[in-house]
GUDODO-979191 format. One record per residue: residue in three letters; y, x, z of N, C-alpha, C, O in turn. Coordinates in steps of 0.001 Angstrom, whole numbers, plus 500000, padded with zeros to 6 digits. Layout:
R|rest|nnorth|neast|nup|canorth|caeast|caup|cnorth|ceast|cup|onorth|oeast|oup
R|ala|Y|X|Z|Y|X|Z|Y|X|Z|Y|X|Z
...
***
This chain:
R|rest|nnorth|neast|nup|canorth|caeast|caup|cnorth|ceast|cup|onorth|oeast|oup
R|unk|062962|893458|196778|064336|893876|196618|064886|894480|197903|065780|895310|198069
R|unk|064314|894007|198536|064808|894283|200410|064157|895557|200709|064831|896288|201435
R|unk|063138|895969|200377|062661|897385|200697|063418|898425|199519|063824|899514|199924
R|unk|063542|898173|198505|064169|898985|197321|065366|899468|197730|065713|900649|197728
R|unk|066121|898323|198156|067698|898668|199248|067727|899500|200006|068615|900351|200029
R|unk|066428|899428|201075|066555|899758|202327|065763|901753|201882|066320|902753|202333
R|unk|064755|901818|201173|064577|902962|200423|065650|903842|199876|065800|905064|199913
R|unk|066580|902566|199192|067985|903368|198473|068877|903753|199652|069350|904881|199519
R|unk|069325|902953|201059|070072|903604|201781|069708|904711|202072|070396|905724|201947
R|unk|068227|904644|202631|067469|906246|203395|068042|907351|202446|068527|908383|202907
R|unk|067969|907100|201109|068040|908510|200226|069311|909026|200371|069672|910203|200387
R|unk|070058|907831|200492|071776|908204|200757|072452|908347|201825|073645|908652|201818
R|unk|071496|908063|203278|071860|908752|203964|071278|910380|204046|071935|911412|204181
R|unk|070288|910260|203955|069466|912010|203961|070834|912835|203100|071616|913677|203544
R|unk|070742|912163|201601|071746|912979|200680|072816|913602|201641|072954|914803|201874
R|unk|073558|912548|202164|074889|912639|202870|074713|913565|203800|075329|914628|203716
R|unk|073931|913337|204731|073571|914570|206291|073089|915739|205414|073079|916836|205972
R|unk|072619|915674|203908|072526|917595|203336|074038|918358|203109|074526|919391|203566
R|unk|074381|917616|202440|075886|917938|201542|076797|917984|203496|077696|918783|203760
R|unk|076512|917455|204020|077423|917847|205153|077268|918826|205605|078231|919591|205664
R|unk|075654|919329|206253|075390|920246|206666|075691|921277|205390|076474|922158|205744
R|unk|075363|921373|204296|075648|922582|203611|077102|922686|203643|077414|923655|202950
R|unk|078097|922138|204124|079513|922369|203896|080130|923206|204831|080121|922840|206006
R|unk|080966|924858|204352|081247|925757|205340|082549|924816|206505|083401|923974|206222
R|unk|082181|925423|207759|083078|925003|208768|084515|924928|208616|084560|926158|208564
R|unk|085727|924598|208498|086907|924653|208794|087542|925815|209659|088356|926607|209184
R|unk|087207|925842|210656|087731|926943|211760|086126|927384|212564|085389|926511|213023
R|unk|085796|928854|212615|084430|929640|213180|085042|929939|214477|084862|931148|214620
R|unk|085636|929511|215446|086323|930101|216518|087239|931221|216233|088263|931228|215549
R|unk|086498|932439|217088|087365|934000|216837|086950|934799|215888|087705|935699|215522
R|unk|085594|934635|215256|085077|935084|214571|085874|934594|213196|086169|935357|212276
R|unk|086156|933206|213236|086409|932931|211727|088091|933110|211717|088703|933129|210649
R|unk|088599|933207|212696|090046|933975|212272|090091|934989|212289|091193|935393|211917
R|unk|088885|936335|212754|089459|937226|212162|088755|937531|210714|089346|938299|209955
R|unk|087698|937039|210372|087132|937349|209022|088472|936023|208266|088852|935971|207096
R|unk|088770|935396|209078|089690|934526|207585|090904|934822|206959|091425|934389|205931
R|unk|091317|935818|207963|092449|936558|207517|091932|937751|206194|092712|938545|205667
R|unk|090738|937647|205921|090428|938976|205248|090425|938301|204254|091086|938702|203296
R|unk|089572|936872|204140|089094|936129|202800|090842|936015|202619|091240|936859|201816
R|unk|091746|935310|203091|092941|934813|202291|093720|936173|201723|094313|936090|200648
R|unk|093708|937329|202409|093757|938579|201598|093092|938765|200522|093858|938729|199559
R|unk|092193|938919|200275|091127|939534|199287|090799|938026|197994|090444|938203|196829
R|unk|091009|936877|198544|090993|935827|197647|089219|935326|197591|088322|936148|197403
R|unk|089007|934022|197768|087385|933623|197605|087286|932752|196759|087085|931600|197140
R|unk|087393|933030|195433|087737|931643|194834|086312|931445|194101|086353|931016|192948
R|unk|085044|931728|194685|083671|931070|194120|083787|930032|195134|083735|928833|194858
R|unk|083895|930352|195944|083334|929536|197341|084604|928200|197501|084551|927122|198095
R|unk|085458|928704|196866|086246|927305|196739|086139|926356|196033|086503|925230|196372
R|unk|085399|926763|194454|085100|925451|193811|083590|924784|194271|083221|923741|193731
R|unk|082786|925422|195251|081362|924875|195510|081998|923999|197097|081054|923383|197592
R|unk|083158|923849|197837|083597|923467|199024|084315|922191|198164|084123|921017|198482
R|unk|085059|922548|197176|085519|921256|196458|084478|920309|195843|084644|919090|195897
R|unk|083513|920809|195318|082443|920226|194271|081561|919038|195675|081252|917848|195615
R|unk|081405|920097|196831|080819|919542|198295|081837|918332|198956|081416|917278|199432
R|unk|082943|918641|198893|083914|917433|199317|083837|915985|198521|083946|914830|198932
R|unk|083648|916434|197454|084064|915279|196533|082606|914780|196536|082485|913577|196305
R|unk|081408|915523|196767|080299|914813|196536|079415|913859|197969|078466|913076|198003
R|unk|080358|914461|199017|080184|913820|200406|080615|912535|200497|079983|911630|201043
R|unk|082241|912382|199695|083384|910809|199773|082540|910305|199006|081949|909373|199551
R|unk|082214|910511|197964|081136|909759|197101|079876|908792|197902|079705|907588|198092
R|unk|078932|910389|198327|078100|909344|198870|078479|908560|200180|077813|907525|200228
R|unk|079147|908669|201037|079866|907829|202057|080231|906227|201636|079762|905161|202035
R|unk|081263|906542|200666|081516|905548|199662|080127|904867|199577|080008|903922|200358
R|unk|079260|905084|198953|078307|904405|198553|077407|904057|199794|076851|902961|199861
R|unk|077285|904918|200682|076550|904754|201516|076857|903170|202539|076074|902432|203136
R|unk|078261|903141|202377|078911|901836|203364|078924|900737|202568|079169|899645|203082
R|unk|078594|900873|200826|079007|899461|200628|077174|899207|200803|076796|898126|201255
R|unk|076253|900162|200454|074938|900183|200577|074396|899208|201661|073621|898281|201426
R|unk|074914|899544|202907|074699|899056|204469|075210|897472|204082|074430|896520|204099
R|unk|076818|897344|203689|076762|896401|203853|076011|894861|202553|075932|893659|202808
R|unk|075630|895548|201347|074843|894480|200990|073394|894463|201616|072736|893448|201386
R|unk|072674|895690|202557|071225|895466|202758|071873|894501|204129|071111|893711|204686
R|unk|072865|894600|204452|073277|893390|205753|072905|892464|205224|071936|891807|205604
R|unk|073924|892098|203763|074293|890679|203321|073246|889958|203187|073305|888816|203641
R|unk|071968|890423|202516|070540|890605|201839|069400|890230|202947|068592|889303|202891
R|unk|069565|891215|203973|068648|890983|204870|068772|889590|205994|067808|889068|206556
R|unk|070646|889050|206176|070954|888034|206554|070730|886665|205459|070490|885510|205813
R|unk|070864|887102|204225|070607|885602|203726|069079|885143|203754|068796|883945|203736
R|unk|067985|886260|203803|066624|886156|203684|065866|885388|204544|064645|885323|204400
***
């Protein structure tokens, strides 16, 4: 049971460090204010539901990832 846990955190942390790294930056320095003034002109609305779909799937695994840690704690301390 203790390796199955500890297997299940690894996957959910890896998951978590993908979905982060695939998630576009917030602010690109100078570069991304002047191309960001173009996107809020011109409108990007693919790339907004795959940044939402990425947000919500990051809190997720986070979420899971901390209660994860803390039963392989609970688990590995009662053993």
């Amino acid at each position: 049971m203790v390796v199955f846990l500890k297997v299940l955190l690894v996957i959910f942390s890896l998951g978590m460090i993908t979905v982060v790294l695939l998630q576009r930056g917030k602010s690109a320095g100078l570069s991304g204010a002047i191309t960001g003034g173009a996107e809020h002109l011109f409108g990007k609305q693919k790339a907004r539901g795959l940044d939402l779909f990425l947000q919500r799937l990051t809190i997720g695994l986070a979420v899971g990832f901390f209660v994860l840690s803390l039963v392989v704690a609970y688990v590995v301390k009662t053993s």
